[in-house]
C-alpha positions in Angstrom: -42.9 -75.9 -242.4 -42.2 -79.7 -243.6 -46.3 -80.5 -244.2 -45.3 -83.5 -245.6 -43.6 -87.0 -245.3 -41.1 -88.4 -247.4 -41.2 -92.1 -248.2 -39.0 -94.3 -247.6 -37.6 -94.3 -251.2 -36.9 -90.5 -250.6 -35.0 -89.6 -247.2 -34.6 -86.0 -246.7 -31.1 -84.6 -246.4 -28.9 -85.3 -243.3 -29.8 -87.5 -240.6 -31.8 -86.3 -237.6 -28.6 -86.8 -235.4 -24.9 -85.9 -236.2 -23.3 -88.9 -237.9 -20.5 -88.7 -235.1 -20.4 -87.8 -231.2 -21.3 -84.5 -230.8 -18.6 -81.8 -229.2 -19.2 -78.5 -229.1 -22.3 -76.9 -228.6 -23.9 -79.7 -230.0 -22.9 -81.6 -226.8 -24.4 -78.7 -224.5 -27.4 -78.4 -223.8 -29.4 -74.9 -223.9 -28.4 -73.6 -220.1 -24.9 -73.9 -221.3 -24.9 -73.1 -224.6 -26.8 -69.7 -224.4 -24.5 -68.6 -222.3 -22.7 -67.0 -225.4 -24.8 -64.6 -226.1 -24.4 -64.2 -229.7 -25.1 -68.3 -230.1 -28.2 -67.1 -227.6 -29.2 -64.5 -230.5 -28.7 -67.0 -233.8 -30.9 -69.4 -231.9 -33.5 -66.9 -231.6 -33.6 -65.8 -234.7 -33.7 -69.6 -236.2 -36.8 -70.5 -233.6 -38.2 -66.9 -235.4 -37.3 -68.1 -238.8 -39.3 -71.5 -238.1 -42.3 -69.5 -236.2 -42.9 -67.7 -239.3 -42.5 -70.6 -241.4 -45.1 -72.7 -239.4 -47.7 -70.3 -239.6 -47.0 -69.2 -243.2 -47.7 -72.9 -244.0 -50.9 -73.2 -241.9 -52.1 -70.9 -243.4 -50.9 -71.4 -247.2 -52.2 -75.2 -246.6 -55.9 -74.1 -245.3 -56.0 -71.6 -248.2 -55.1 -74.5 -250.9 -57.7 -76.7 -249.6 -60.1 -74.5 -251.1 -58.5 -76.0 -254.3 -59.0 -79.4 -253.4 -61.4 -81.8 -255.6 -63.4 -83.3 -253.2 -64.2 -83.3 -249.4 -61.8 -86.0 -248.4 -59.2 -84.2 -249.8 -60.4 -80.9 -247.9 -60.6 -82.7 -244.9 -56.9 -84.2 -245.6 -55.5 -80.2 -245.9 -57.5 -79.5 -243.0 -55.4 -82.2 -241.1 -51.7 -80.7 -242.1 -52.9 -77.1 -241.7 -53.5 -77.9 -238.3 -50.6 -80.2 -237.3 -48.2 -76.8 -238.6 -50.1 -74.4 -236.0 -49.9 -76.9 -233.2 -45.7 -76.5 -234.9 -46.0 -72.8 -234.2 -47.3 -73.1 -231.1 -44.2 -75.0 -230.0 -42.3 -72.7 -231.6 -44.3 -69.6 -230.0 -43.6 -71.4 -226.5 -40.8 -72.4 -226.3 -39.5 -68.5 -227.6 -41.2 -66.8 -224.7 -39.8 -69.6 -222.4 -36.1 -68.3 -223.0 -37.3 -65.1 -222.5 -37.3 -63.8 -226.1 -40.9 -61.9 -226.9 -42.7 -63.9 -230.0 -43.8 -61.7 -232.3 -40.5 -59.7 -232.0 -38.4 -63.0 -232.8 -40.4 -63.8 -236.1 -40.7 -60.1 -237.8 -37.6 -60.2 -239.3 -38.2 -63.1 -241.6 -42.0 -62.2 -242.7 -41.2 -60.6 -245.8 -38.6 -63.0 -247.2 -40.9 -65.8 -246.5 -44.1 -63.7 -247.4 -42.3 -63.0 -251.0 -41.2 -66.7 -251.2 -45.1 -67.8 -250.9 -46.6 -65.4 -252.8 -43.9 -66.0 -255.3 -44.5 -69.7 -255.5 -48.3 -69.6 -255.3 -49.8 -73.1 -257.0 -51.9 -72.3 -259.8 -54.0 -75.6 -258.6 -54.3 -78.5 -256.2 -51.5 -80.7 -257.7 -49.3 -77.8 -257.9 -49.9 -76.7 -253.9 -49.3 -80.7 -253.4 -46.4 -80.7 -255.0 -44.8 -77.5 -253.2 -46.1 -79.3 -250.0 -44.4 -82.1 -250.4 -41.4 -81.2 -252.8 -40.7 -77.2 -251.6 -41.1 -77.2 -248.3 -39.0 -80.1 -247.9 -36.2 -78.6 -249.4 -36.2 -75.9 -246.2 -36.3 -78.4 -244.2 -33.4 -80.4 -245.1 -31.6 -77.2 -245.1 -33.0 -76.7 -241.5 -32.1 -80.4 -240.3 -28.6 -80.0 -241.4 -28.5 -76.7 -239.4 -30.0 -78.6 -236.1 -26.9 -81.1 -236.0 -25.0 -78.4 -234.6 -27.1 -76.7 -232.1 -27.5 -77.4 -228.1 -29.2 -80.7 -227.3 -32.4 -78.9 -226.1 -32.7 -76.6 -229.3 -31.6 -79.7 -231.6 -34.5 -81.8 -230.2 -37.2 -79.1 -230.5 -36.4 -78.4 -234.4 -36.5 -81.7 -235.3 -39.7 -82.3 -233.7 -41.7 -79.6 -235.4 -39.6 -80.6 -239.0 -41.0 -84.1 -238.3 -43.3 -85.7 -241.1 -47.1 -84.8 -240.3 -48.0 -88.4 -242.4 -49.0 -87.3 -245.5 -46.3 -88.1 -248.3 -48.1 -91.1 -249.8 -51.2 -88.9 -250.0 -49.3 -86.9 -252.3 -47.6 -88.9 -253.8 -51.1 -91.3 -254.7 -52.6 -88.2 -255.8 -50.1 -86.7 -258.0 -48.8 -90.4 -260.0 -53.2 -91.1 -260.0 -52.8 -87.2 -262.1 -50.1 -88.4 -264.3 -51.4 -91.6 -265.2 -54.6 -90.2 -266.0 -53.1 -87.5 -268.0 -49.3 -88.0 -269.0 -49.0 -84.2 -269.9 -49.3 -83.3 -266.5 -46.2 -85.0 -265.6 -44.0 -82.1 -267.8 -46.0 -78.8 -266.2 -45.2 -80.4 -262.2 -41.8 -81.2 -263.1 -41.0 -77.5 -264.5 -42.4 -76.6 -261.1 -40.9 -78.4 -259.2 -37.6 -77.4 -260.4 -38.6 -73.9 -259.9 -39.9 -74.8 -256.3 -36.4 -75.9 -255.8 -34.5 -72.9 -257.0 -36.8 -70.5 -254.9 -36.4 -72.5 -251.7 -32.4 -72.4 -251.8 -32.9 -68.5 -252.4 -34.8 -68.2 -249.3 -33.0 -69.4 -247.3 -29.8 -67.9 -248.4 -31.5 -64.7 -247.6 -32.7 -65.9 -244.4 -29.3 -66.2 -243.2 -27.7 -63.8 -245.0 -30.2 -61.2 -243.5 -29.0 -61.9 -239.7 -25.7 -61.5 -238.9 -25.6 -63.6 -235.6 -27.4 -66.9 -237.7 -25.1 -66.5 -240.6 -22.1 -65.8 -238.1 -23.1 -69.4 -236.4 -23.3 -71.3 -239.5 -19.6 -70.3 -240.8 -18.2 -71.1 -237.5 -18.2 -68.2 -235.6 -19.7 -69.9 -233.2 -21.1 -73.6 -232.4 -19.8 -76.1 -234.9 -20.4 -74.0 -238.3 -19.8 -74.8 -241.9 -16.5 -74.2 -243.6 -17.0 -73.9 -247.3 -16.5 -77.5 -248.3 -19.1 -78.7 -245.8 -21.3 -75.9 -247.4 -21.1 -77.7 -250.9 -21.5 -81.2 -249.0 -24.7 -79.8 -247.6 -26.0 -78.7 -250.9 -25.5 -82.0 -252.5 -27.1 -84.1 -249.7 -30.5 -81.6 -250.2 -30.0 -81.9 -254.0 -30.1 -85.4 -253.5 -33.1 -85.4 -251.3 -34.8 -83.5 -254.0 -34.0 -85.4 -257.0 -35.4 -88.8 -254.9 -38.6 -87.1 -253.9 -39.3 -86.5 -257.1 -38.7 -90.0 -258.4 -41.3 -90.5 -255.4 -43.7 -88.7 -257.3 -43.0 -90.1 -261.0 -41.1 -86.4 -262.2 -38.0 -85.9 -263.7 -35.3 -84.1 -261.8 
């Protein structure tokens, strides 16, 4: 899902470890942790969520490189599309290693992720860069901050296939090189990227909202869930993510 990285001057939201010990679940790993079955069930369906996501972006990234402006550029697509199914894959394996059938796991969250994509389809090549780099990051934050309170097993995999596939200063170059060429630009990818950002947080409100044993996990009914304050933390720290990636890029929040 996360095609791109995020410079330096733009850290995503939440660290890729709890800020503290971990307790809980978070201090389990998976052969202890699944046996609560409905934490065995939210995992499932968040390794289904991602699935989906990975191969929604491989193939959303191999379609925009028919956009791109030249055949470096293609060949640069070509690259990320490919690192997100070799994500899937991972994904895909490691669902029919706990015994959970694939295809099955991911149904559930096709059309909500179908709808977001089709939704937010670029007009053109800076537009699918900037969702590459701006809107799927803002899932992933949302995702990273979900992984610091899963099993020690599940945390590792999810932050692996949300890791950076080394492509945000391609994205970046490409969309300032746009801007300073053509200042106008600037106001039509900042518009979208603010309407990149509402979409995302929709998605995956309804993500969770559509499976009772994820959201159930993430309010604390099981694992080390969100109580309401946390909830608003969490939702400042992606803000925040978002507003520095698009300093990154030379947009206004």
């Amino acid at each position: 899902m996360r095609s791109m990285e995020t410079p330096d001057n733009a850290t995503p939201a939440g660290d890729t470890e709890p800020a503290d010990t971990p307790t809980g679940i978070a201090a389990e790993d998976w052969a202890t942790a699944s046996a609560q079955p409905q934490y065995r069930a939210a995992v499932i369906d968040l390794l289904g969520a991602l699935a989906y996501g990975e191969l929604a972006a491989f193939e959303r990234l191999a379609e925009d490189a028919k956009l791109a402006p030249s055949l470096e550029d293609k060949a640069e697509l070509a690259k990320m599309a490919s690192a997100e199914f070799h994500h899937f894959e991972r994904l895909r394996d490691r669902l029919a290693a706990v015994d959970a059938e694939p295809t099955a796991a991911m149904e559930p969250f096709a059309k909500a992720l179908d709808d977001f994509h089709r939704q937010t389809a670029p007009s053109d090549w800076l537009e699918g860069l900037v969702k590459a780099y701006v809107g799927d990051s803002i899932a992933s934050d949302f995702y990273r901050e979900v992984a610091a309170r899963l099993d020690s097993d599940t945390r590792a995999l999810v932050l692996a296939v949300l890791d950076d596939t080394g492509h945000g200063n391609f994205a970046v170059e490409k969309v300032r090189a746009a801007i300073d060429a053509d200042p106008r630009v600037g106001g039509r990818l900042a518009l979208w990227a603010r309407r990149l950002m509402g979409e995302a947080l929709s998605q995956a409100q309804r993500v969770v909202a559509e499976r009772d044993a994820l959201s159930t996990m993430l309010v604390g009914g099981v694992a080390d869930g969100f109580d309401l304050a946390e909830v608003g933390r969490m939702f400042s720290r992606i803000t925040e993510a978002h507003t520095k990636r698009m300093a990154a890029l030379g947009l206004a929040a």
